[in-house]
N, C-alpha and C positions, 0 to 999 in steps of 0.2 A: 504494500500500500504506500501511497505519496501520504508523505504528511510536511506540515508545514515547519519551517526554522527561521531563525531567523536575519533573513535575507535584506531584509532591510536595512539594517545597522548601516550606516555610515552610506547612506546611499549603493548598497549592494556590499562594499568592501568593510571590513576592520581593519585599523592600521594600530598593528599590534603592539605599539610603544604607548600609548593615549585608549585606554577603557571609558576614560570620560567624553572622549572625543566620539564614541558610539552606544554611546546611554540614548534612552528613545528619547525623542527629541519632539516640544510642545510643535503643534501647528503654529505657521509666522503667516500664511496669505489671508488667514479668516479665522473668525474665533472659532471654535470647535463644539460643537454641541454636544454633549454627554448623551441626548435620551434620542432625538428623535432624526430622522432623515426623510426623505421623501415617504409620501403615503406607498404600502406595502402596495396596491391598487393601482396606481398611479401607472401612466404608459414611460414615460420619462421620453428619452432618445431612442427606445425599442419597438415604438410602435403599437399596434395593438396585441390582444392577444392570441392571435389566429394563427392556423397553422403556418410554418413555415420553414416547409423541406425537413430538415433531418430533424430540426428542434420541439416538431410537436406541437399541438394546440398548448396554449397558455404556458408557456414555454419563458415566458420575459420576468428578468429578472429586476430585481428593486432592493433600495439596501435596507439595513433591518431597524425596527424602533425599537430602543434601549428599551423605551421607558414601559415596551407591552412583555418584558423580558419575565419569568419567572427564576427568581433566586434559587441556586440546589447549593449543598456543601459537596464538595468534590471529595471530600475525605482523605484531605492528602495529607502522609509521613514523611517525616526525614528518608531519604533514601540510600544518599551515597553523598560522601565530602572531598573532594580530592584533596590532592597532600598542600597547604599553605600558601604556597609559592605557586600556583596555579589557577587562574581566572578563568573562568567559562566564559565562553563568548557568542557562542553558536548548540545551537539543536537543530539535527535533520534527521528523521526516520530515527533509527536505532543507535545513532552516533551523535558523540558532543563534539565540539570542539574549541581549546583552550592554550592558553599561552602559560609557560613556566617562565615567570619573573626571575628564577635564579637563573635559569641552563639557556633562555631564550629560544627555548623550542618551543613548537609548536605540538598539542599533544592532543589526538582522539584516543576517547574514550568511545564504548559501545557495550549497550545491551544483551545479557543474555537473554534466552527464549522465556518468553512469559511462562509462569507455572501460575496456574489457578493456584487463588488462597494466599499469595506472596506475592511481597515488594520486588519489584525487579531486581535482580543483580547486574552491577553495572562496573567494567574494568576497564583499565588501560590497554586499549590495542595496539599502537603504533604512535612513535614520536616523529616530527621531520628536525632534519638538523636547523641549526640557527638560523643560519645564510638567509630563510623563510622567513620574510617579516611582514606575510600578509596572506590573507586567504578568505576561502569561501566554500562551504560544505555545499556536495549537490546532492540529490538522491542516490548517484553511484558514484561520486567519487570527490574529490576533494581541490580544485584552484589554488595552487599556493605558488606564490610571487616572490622575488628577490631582486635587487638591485639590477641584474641585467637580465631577469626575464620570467616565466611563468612555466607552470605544468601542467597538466591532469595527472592528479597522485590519486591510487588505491593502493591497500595494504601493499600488493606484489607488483606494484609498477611505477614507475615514474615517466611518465610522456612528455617532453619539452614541446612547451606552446611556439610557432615562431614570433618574433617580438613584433614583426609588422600589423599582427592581431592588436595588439593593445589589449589584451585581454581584461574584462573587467566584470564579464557575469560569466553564472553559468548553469545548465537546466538541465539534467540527464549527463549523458554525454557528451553534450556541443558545448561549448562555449563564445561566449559574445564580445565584442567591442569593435576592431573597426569588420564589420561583417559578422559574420558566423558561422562556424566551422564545427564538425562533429567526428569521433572518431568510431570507424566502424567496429566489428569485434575480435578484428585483428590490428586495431590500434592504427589503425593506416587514417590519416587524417584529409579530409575533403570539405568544399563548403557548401554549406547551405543554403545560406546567404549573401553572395557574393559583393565586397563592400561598395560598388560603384551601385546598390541597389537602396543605399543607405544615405541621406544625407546629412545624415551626424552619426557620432559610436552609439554604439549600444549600454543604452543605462541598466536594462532588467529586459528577458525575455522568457516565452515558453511558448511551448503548442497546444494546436485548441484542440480539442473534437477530433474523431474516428481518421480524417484525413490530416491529421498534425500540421495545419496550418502554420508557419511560425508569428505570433503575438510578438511582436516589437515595440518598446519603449527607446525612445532614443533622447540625446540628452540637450536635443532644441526643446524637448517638450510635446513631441509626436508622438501618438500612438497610432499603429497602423497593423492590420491582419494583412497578412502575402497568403496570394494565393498561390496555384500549382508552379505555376510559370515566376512566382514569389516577387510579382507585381502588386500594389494594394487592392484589394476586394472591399466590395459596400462595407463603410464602418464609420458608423455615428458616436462620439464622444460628446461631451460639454466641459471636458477641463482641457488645459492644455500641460499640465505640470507633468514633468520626467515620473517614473514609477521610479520608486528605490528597491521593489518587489514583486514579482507577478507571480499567481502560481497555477495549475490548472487540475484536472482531476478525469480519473477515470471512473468508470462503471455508471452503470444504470442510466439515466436520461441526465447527469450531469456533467457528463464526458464534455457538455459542450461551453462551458461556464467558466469563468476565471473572476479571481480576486488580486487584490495588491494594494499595494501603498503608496502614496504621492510621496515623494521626497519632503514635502512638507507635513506631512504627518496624520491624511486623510486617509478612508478605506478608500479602496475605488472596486466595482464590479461591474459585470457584464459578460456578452458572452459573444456567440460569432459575428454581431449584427453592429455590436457595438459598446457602450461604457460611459459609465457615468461615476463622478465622485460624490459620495456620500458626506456630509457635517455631520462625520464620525469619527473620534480618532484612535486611531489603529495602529497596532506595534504585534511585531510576528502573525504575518497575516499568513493562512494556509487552507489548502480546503482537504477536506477527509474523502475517502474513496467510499466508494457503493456505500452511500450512505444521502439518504433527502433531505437532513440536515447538516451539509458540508461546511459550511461558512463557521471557521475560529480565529481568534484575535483576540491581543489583550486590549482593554481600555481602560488604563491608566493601573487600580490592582483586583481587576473583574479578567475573566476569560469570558470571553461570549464566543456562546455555539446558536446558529440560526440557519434558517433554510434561506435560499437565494428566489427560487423560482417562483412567482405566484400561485402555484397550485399546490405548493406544500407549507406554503403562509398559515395552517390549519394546527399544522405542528408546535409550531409558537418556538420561541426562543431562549434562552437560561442563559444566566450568569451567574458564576462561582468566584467567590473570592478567592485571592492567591496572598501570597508573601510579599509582601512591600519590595520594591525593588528588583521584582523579577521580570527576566530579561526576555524571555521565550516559554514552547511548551511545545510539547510532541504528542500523540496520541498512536500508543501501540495496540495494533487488535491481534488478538487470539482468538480463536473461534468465531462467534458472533456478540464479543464483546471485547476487551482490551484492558487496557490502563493506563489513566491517565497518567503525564509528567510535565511539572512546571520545574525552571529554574531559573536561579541568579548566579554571583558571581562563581560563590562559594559552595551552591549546594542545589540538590537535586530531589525535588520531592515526587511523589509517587500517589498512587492510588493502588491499593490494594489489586492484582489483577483479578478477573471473572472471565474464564473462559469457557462458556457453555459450548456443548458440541450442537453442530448443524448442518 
């Protein structure tokens, strides 16, 4: 399963010398509303709700009202503290990732397998050497930067980016900046994106929907969907600010929907047609897989979990308090349930796991 981390910090990057310089960061364009955004009802920039092509009748998405939210406790434990000298900075799927103040490494941490009835167990898998003084956890693999250039690191590989990339996000496999480039599964690297197709780098990107369109935020402030020929396809916004996060989702009828974050510190949603920014503010934004309520983010020391699309508005919305000061949160499923995890700099809390068979 995709699950959300957090990609936002620092406009996509952490720059691993300054934690303060990637603490979530108030909105600067508009005051920020805590409870409410557009009516859940509402057509916005999507049109009505009629069928259209892959997406379905009532298919149009809207951002959620804090204030119809229902409060749950999440139940969450201490789970795991790493050794002192070590700051979290990142959550993606089943891996942290943290900087050692003493050794200047850079260090993932990862989860073992959920067991029903218990906290996750959580250990140190792999350090990078020093030289790393910057990075970016993706679903498979890890961006990490040095003075004269970048990679895509997993536990058993190291792949040098070329530096003409400028590399600066990164979404699966590909990675972004000037273009977009993917490596297949023999590591052989080609583009996606090819950057005479872009007229600024790439601030935050991902693919939508059953044909992985690629979603581009670039950092004039454009958002635009490429089609096959990865030309821009119909797509209606109302903001114009850089993403510092997008993310998108598979399974069920939400394959085609995506969330993220403004660089200024709003949700933003939408889905193949188009996107709107929510008077939400939002930090670690992600969406969960086969599941009708995808939409997670912190706001401010609440997690809110909501549905996106108008025909699961029915479900309504929860928010759970967290830890002051926490930075992100992941959501691991086991069976047909999971365990939740928030954390900060220092520590990593948990929810009891519940893995029912199904």
């Amino acid at each position: 399963m995709q699950v959300g981390m957090r990609t936002a910090l620092c406009a996509g990057w952490l720059l691993w010398g300054s934690l303060a310089g990637c603490a979530r960061t108030e909105p600067r364009d508009e005051a920020a509303s805590s409870d409410a955004g557009p009516d859940a009802t509402s057509d916005g920039p999507f049109g009505d709700s009629g069928s259209d092509g892959d997406l379905g009748p009532q298919a149009k998405v809207s951002c959620p009202a804090l204030d119809t939210c229902e409060v749950r406790d999440a139940k969450l434990s201490l789970a795991f503290e790493p050794p002192p000298s070590v700051e979290l900075l990142q959550g993606h799927g089943m891996r942290f990732l943290g900087t050692d103040r003493a050794s200047g490494e850079l260090v993932v941490y990862e989860l073992g397998i959920p067991v029903s009835g218990k906290l996750p167990e959580i250990a140190e898998a792999f350090r990078l050497p020093a030289f790393y003084t910057r990075g970016q956890l993706g679903a498979e693999g890890l961006l990490a930067c040095r003075q004269d250039g970048c990679a895509f690191v997993t536990r058993d590989r190291n792949s040098p980016l070329p530096g003409s990339l400028v590399a600066a996000a990164i979404f699966g496999r590909c990675v972004g900046g000037i273009g977009i480039f993917c490596f297949d599964a023999n590591d052989m690297l080609s583009a996606l994106v090819l950057p005479e197709r872009l007229l600024s780098p790439v601030a935050a990107f991902a693919l939508v929907g059953s044909k992985q369109m690629p979603l581009v935020s670039t950092t004039d402030g454009k958002l635009q969907l490429l089609g096959a020929d990865k030309t821009p396809a119909p797509f209606a916004v109302d903001f114009s600010a850089p993403l510092s996060s997008v993310a998108t989702t598979a399974g069920y009828s939400t394959s085609q929907v995506w969330a993220g974050r403004t660089q200024t510190g709003f949700l933003a949603v939408g889905d193949e047609r188009g996107g709107t920014k929510c008077e939400v503010r939002a930090d670690d934004v992600k969406l969960a897989e086969y599941s009708n309520v995808p939409l997670r983010f912190l706001n401010g020391d609440r997690l809110v979990s909501a549905p996106l699309q108008a025909r699961y508005a029915k479900l309504g919305c929860e928010t759970s308090p967290v830890p002051p000061g926490s930075l992100g949160h992941t959501y691991i499923r086991c069976g047909l349930a999971g365990t939740q995890l928030v954390f900060d700099a220092h520590h990593i809390y948990a929810s009891i796991a519940f893995c029912p068979a199904g």
